[in-house]
VOMI-734855 format. One record per residue (C-alpha): residue in one letter; x, y, z; residue number from 1. Coordinates in Angstrom, 2 decimals. Each point is the difference from the previous one (the first is absolute). Example, Ala and Ser with C-alpha at 12.3 -4.5 7.8 and 13.67 -1.06 7.14 Angstrom:
BEGIN
+------+---------+---------+---------+-----+
! type !       x !       y !       z ! seq !
+------+---------+---------+---------+-----+
!    A !   12.30 !   -4.50 !    7.80 !   1 !
!    S !    1.37 !    3.44 !   -0.66 !   2 !
+------+---------+---------+---------+-----+
// end
This chain:
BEGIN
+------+---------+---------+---------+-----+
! type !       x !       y !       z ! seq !
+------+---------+---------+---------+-----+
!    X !   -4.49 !  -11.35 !   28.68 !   1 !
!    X !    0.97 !    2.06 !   -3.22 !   2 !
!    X !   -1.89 !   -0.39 !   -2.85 !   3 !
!    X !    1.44 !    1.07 !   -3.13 !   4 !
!    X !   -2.14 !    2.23 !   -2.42 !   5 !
!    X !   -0.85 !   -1.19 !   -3.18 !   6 !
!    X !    0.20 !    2.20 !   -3.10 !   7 !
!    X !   -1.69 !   -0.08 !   -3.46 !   8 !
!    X !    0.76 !    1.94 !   -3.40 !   9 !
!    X !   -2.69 !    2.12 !   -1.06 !  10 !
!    X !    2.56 !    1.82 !   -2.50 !  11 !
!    X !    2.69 !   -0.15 !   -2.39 !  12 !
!    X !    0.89 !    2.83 !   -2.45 !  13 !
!    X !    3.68 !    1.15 !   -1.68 !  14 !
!    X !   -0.39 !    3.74 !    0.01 !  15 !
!    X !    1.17 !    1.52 !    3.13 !  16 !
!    X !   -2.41 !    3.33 !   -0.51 !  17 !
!    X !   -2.96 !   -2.81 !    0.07 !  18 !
!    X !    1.63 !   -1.29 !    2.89 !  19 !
!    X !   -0.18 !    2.64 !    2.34 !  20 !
!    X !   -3.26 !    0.70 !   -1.58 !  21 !
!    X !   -1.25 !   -3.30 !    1.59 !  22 !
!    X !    1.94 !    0.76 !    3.33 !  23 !
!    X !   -1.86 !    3.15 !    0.51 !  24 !
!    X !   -3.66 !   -1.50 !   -0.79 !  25 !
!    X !    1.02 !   -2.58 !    2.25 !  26 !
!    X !    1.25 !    2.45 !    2.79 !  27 !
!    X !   -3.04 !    2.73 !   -0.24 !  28 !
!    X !   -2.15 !   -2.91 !    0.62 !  29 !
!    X !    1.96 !   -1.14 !    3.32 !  30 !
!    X !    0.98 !   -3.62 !   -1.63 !  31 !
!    X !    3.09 !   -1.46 !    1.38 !  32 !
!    X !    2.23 !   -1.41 !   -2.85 !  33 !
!    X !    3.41 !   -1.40 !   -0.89 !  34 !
!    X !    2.13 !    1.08 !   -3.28 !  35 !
!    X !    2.63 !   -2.25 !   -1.73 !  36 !
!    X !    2.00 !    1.01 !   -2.81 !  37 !
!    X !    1.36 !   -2.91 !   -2.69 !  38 !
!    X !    2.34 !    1.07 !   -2.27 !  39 !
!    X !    0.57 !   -2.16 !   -2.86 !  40 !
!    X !    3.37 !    0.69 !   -2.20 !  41 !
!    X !   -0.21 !   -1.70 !   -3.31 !  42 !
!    X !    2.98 !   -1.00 !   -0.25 !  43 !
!    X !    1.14 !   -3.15 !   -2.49 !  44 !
!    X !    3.05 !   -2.39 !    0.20 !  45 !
!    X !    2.37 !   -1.08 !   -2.49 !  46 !
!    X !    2.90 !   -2.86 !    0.35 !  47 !
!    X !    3.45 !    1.25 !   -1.68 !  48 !
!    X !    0.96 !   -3.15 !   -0.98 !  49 !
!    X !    3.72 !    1.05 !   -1.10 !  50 !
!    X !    0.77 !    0.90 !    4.08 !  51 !
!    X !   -2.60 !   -2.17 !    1.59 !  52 !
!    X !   -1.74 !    2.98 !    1.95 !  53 !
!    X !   -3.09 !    1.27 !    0.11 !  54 !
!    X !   -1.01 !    3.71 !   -1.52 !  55 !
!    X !   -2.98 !    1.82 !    0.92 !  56 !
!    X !   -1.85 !    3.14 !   -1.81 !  57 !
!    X !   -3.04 !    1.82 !   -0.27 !  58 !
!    X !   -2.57 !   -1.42 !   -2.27 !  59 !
!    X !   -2.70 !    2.35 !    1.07 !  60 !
!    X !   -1.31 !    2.89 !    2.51 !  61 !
!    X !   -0.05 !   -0.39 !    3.79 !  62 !
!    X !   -3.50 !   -0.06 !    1.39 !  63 !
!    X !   -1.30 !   -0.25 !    3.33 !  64 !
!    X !   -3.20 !   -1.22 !    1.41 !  65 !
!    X !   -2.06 !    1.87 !    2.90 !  66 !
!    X !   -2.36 !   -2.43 !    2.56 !  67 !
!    X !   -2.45 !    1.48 !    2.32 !  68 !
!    X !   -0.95 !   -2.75 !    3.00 !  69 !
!    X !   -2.67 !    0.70 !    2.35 !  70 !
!    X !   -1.48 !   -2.23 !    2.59 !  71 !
!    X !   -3.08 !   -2.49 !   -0.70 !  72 !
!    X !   -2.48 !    2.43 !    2.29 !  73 !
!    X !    1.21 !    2.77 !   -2.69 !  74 !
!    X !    0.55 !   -2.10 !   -3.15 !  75 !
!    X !   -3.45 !    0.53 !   -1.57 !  76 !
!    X !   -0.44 !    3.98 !    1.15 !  77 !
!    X !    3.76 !    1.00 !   -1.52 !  78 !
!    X !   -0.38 !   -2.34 !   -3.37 !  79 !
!    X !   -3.84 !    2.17 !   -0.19 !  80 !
!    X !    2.15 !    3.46 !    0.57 !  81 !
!    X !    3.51 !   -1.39 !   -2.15 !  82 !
!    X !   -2.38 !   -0.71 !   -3.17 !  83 !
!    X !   -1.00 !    3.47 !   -0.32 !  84 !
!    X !    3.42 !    0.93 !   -1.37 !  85 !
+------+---------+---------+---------+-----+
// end
């Protein structure tokens, strides 16, 4: 039977320099952990009402988000080491 590994966050940060910062506390410390990357583009709608279409622009900057996700034998250990940043 295969049982499927659960994983928790134990991080989230936007910079990727504090990112890899995390990855390497994690790593030295022989903690087995899963990224994801989320990148949000703020971008806004508006209806042109003269052609019946839809425009899009920029209202703001792109920013992405940075997870760290460990497993629940690890969870407490890495969030100890992660809040040391």
């Amino acid at each position: 039977m295969f049982i499927k590994k659960k994983w928790f966050l134990v991080y989230t940060c936007v910079k990727l320099e504090t990112m890899y910062k995390a990855e390497n506390l994690l790593a030295n410390d022989g903690i087995l952990y899963k990224t994801n990357a989320f990148s949000r583009n703020l971008t806004s709608a508006m209806r042109d009402f003269n052609r019946g279409r839809l425009l899009l622009f920029r209202s703001g900057r792109e920013e992405t988000i940075y997870r760290i996700y460990t497993s629940k034998e690890n969870e407490e250990k890495a969030k100890f080491l992660l809040s040391t940043i």
